[in-house]
C-alpha positions in Angstrom: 12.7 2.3 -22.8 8.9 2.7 -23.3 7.7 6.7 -23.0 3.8 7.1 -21.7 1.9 9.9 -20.9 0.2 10.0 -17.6 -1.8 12.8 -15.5 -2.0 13.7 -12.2 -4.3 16.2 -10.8 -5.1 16.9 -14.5 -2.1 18.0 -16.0 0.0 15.6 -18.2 2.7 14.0 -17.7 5.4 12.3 -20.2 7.8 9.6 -18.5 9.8 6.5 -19.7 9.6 3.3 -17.8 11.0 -0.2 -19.0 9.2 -2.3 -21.3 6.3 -4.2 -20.6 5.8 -1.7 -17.1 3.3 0.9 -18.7 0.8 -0.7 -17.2 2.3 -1.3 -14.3 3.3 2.4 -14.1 -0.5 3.3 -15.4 -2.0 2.0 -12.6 0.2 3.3 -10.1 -0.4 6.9 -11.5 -4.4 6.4 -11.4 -3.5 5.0 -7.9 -1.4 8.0 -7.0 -4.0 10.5 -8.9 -7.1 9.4 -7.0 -5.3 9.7 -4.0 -4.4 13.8 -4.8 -7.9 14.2 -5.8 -8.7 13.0 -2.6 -6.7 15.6 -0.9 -7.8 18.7 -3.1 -10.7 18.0 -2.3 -10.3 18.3 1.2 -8.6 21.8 1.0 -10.3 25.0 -0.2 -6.8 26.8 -1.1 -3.1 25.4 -1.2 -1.6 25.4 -4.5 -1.0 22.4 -6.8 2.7 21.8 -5.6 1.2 22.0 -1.5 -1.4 19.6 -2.7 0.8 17.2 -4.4 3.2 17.6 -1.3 1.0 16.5 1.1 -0.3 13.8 -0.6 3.3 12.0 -1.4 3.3 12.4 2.6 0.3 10.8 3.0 1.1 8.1 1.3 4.6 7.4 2.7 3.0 7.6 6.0 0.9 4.8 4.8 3.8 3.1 3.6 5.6 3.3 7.0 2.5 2.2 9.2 2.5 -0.9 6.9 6.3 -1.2 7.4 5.7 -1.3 11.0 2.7 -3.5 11.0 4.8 -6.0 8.8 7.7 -5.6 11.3 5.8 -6.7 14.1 4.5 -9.3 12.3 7.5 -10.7 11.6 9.0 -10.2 15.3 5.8 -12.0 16.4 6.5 -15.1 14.3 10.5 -14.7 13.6 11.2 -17.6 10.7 7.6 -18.1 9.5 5.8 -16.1 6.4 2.8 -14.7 6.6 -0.1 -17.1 6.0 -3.6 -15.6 4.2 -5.8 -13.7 6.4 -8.2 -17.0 6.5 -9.4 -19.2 9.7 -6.3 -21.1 9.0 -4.4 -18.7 9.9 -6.1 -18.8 13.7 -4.6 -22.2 13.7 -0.9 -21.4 12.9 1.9 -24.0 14.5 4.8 -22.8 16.5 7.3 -21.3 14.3 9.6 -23.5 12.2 12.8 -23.0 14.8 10.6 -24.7 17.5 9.3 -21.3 19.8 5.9 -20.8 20.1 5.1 -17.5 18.6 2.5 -14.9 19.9 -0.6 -16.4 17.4 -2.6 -13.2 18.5 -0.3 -10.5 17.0 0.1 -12.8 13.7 -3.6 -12.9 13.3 -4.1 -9.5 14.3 -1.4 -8.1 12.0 -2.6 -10.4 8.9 -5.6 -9.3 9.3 -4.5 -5.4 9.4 -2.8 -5.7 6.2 -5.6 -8.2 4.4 -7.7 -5.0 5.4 -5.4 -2.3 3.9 -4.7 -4.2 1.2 -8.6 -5.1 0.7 -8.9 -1.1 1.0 -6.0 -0.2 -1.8 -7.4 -2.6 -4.0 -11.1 -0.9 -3.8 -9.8 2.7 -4.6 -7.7 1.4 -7.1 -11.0 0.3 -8.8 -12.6 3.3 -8.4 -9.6 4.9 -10.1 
């Protein structure tokens, strides 16, 4: 078990993880940090545990609308995976069991996560 010191909303924090996951778990913590800086910022008073609250709600909300949206996808095209967010995607044959699937909600889910994904990735920078 590797040990690692992380910090979220400035204080320090010693954890263990498995080996060869630090920095794995190092980016999720600047991940998880710029997000509760994100949300001190938007309050004037609340106390650290309030802030750190509302931003693990914040993100599981996040996580649920992506469950959903991946849900749908998959009810949309039971049987197929998810193709990139590309043109090729706008071209997608029926599904492998031989239904025609509903091509718009594929697209327009792929694209949704592509997006959120896209957006994670650009904070995750700026962390």
């Amino acid at each position: 078990m590797a040990r690692l010191e992380i910090s979220l909303n400035g204080r320090p924090y010693t954890l263990a993880c498995e080996d060869g996951q630090e920095a794995r778990v190092r980016q999720l913590a600047a991940f998880v940090d710029s997000r509760v800086a994100e949300v001190a910022s938007d309050r004037s008073t609340g106390s650290e545990a309030q802030v750190l609250m509302l931003t693990a709600l914040m993100l599981a909300d996040e996580i649920f609308d992506m469950q959903g949206e991946l849900d749908a996808l998959r009810r949309a095209a039971p049987g197929v995976e998810p193709a990139p967010a590309t043109a090729t995607a706008r071209t997608a044959a029926p599904a492998a069991n031989g239904h025609a699937f509903e091509e718009e909600a594929v697209v327009n889910a792929v694209d949704s996560l592509a997006k959120r994904i896209e957006d994670i990735a650009a904070r995750l920078e700026r962390a």
